[in-house]
N, C-alpha and C positions, 0 to 999 in steps of 0.2 A: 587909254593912257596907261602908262608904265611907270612903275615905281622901284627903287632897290631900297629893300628891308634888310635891317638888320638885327638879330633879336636883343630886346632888353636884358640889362643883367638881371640875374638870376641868384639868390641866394639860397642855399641849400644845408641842412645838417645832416650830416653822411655819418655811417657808423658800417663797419664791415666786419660780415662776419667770422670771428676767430672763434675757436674756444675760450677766451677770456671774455666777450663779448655776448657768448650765447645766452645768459642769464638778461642781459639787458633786453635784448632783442625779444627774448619770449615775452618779459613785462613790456613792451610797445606792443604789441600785437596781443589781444584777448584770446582770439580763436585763432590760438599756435600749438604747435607740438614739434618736439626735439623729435628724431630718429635715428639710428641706428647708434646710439651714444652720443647725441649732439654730431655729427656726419652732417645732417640736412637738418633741412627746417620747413617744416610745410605752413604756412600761412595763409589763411581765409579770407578771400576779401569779397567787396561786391563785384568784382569781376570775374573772380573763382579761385581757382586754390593755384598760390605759387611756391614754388618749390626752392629752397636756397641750398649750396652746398659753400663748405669752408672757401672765404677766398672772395665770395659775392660782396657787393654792398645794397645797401638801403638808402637811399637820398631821398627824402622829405621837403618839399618845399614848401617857398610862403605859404601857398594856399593849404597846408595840410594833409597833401595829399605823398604817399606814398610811392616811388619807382624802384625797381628792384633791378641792378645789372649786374653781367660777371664783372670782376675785373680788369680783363683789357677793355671792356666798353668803357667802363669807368673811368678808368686814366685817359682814354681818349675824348672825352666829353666835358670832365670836370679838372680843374686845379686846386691844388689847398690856396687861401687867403689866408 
């Protein structure tokens, strides 16, 4: 038997990385460090270390959990509400 799925909505709190934002972003994340002048951002998680540069975002969903994408993935996945 066949079925067509469609995903449930999804809510998200997004925040992207600027230099205005890079102070927030290190306080979300414990085991962060800035580099090269706030340039990147290296982040710890339990899946391993990911790397952000100016321009990425952070999408956080319901469940707590963290995604990290550039920004053209981001514009093409997500909308503002």
């Amino acid at each position: 038997m066949s079925f067509t799925h469609q995903k449930r909505p999804y809510r998200a709190n997004c925040i992207q990385f600027t230099k205005d934002t890079l102070s927030s972003i290190l306080a979300l994340f414990d085991n962060s460090e800035s580099l090269r002048d706030g340039e990147y951002i290296l982040i710890r998680t339990l899946k391993g270390i990911t790397c952000l540069q100016k321009g990425d975002w952070i999408v956080t969903g319901e469940n707590g959990e963290s995604k990290f994408y550039t920004d053209g993935t981001f514009k093409i996945k997500y909308k503002e509400i």
